[in-house]
C-alpha positions as CSV (number, residue, x, y, z in Angstrom):
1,X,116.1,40.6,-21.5
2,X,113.3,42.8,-22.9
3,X,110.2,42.8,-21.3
4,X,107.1,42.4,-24.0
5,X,104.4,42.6,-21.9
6,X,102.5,41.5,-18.6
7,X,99.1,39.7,-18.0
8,X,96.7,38.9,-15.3
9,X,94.4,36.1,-16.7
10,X,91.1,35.9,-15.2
11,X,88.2,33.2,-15.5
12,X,86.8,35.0,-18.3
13,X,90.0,34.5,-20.3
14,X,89.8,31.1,-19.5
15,X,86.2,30.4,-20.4
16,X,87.4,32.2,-23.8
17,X,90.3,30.0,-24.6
18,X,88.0,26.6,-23.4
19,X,85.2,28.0,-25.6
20,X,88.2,28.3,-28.7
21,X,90.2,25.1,-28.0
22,X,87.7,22.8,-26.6
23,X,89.5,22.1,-23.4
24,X,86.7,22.7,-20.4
25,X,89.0,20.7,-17.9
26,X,87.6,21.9,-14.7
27,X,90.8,22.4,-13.6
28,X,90.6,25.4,-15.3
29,X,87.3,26.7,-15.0
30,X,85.9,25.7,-11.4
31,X,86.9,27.1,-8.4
32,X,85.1,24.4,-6.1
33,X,86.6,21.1,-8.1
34,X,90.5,23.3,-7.9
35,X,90.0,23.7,-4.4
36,X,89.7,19.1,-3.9
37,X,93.1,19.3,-6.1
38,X,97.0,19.4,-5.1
39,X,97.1,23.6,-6.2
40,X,94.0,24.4,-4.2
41,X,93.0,26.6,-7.2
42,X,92.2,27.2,-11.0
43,X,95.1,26.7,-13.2
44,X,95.8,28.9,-16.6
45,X,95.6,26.6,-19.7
46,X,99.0,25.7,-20.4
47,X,98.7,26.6,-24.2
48,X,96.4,30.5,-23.1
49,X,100.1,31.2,-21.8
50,X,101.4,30.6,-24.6
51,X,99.1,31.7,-27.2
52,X,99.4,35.3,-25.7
53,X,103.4,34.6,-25.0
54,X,103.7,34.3,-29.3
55,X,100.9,36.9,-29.8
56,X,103.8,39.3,-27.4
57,X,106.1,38.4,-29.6
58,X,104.7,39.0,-33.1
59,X,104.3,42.6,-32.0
60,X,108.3,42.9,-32.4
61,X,107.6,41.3,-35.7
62,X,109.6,38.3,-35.3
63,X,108.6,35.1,-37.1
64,X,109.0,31.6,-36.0
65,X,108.9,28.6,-38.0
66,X,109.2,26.2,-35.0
67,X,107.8,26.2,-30.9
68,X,109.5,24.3,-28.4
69,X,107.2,24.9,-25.0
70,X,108.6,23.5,-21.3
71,X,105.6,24.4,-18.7
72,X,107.5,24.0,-15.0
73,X,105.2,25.7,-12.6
74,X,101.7,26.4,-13.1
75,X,100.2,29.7,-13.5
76,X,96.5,30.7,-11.0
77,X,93.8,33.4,-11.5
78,X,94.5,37.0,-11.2
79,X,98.9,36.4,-10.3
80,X,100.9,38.7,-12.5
81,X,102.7,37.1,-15.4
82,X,105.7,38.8,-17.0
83,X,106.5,37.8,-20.9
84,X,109.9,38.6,-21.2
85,X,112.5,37.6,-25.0
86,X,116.2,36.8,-24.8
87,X,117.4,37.7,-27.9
88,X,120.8,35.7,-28.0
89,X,118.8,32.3,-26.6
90,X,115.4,32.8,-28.7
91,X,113.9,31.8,-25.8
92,X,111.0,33.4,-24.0
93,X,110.2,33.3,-20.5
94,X,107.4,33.6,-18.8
95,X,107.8,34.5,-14.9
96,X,105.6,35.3,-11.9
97,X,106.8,37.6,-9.0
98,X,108.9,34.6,-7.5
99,X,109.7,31.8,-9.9
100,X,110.3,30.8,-13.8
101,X,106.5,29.2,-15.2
102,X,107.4,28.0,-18.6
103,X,110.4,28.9,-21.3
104,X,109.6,28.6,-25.3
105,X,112.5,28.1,-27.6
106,X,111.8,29.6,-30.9
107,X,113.1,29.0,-34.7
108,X,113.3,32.4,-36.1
109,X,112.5,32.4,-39.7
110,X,112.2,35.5,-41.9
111,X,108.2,35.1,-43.0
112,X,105.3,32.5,-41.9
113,X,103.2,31.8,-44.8
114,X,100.0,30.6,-43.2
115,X,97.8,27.6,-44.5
116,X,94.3,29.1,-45.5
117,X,92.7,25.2,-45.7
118,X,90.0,24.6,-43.8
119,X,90.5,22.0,-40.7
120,X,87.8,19.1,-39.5
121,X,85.0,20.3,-37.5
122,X,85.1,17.5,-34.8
123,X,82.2,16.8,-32.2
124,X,83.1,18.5,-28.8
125,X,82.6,17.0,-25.7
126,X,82.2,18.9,-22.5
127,X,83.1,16.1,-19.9
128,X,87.2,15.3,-20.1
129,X,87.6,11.2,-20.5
130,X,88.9,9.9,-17.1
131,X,90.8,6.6,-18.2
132,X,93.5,4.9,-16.2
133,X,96.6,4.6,-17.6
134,X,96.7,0.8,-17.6
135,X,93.8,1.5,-20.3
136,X,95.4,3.3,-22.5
137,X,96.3,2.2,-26.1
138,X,99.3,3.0,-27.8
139,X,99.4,3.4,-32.0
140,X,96.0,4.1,-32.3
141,X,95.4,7.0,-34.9
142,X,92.5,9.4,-33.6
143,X,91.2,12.2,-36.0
144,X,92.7,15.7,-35.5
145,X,91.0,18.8,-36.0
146,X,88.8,21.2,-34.4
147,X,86.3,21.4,-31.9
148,X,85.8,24.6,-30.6
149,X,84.4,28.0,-31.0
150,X,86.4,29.9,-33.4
151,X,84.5,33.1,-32.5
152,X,85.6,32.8,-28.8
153,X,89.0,34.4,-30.4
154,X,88.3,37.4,-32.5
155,X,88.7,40.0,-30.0
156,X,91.7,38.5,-28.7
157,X,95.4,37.4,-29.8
158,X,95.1,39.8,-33.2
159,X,98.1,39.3,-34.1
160,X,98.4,35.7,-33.8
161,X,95.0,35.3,-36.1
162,X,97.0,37.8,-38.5
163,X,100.3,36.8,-38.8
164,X,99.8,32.9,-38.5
165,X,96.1,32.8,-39.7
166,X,93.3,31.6,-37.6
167,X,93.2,27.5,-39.4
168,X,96.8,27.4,-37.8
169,X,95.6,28.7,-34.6
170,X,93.1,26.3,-34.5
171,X,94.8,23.3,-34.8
172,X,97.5,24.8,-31.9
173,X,94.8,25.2,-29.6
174,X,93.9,21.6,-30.6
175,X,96.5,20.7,-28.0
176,X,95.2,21.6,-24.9
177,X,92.0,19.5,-26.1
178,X,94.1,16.6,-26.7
179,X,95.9,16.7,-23.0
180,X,92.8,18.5,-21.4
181,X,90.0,16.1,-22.3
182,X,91.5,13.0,-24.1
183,X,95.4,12.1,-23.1
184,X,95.2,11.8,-19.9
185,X,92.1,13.8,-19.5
186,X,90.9,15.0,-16.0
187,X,93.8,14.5,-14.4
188,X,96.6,15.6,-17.1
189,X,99.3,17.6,-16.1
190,X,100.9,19.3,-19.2
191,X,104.3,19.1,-19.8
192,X,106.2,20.0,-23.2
193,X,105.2,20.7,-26.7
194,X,107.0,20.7,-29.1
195,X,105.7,22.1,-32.9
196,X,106.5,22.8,-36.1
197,X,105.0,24.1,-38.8
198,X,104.9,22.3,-42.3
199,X,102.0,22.0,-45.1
200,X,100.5,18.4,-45.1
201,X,97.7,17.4,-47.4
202,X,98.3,13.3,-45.7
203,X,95.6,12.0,-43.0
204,X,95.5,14.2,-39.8
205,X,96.0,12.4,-36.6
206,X,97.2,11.8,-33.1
207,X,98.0,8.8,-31.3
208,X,99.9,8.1,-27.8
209,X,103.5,6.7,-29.1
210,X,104.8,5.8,-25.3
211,X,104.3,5.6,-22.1
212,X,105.2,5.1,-19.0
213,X,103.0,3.7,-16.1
214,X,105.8,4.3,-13.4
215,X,105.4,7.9,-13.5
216,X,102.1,8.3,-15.2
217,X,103.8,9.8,-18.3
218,X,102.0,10.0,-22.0
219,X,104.1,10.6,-24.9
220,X,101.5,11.8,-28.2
221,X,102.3,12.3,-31.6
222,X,100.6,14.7,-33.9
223,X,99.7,15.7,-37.3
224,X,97.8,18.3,-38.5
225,X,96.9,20.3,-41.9
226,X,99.9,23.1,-41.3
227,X,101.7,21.5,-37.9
228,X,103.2,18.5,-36.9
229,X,105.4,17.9,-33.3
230,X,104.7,16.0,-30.3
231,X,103.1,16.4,-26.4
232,X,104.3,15.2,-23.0
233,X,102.3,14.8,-20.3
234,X,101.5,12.6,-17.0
235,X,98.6,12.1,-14.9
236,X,98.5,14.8,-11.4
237,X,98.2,13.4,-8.0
């Protein structure tokens, strides 16, 4: 495997990426509300890892047309993270010292033309929605978009904003608002994404398509101006 690069994220990165995307889930931005959790600490953004995992890889110049994301362990403040790329799987791995913290299968494709049209602007909401699962309602349609900062990003992830454009980035880091803030919320524990990249000029939405109440598990669909795919997640202890 060849290794791309390495990382320490610190809680500056993370107020940068919840500043871009929206998602101010304490879990990833206070120390003192971490400590009262199961991890005893502030968790990376599922979708920070793998923002600078695809901006690692576009410095090979490899294009991707799909992302299929598996987080299995989280990822804390200041731990070194290694980004390594199997070429024979198209799979990259991301790995602390000890264990395997998420794999992303890619679609290789030879170029990524980027949609240029301008997302939603969407109200942002600091506080993430704390509803019980019992509560939620399936096949509801709730309007995607964007409600961040997109200025949070410029000195960061270049080659992301060049190569996929920063409209497609926007609506990625849409994600982690969705799971962070609205499906589950407050207690969301992220785990798959799966995303594809296709030009839609239809109604932009996301809605929870299943879940289970047994294990606290949330199945969304989503639809966006350039990507389309689906989230799993559950509630955490």
């Amino acid at each position: 495997m060849l290794l791309l690069s390495k990382k320490k994220f610190t809680l500056k990165d993370q107020a940068c990426f919840s500043n871009f995307s929206g998602d101010y889930n304490p879990i990833h931005l206070c120390d003192v509300y971490a400590r009262k959790t199961i991890y005893g600490q502030i968790i990376v953004h599922g979708m920070n890892i793998l923002f600078w995992s695809l901006d690692s890889i576009l410095k090979e110049k490899i294009n991707f047309r799909s992302i299929k994301v598996k987080f299995l362990k989280p990822a804390f403040l200041d731990e070194m993270l290694y980004c390594y790329w199997h070429e024979e799987q198209k799979i990259i791995y991301i790995k602390n010292r000890y264990t395997l913290i998420c794999k992303i299968k890619l679609k290789l494709c030879a170029i990524f033309k980027p949609n240029k049209h301008k997302i939603k602007i969407l109200k942002r909401s600091k506080f993430p929605q704390n509803t019980d699962i019992f509560k939620f309602k399936k096949f509801i349609k709730y309007e995607f978009g964007f409600c961040g900062d997109e200025i949070s990003i410029y000195n960061i992830y270049s080659n992301l904003r060049e190569n996929l454009g920063l409209e497609v980035l926007k609506e990625i880091g849409f994600l982690s608002y969705i799971v962070g803030m609205k499906f589950p919320g407050l207690y969301s524990l992220f785990l798959t994404a799966d995303i594809n990249f296709k030009i839609n000029n239809d109604l932009q939405f996301f809605k929870i398509s299943k879940t289970d109440k047994r294990i606290n598990y949330i199945w969304t669909e989503f639809k966006g101006k350039s990507i389309y795919g689906c989230l799993e997640s559950m509630l955490r202890p």
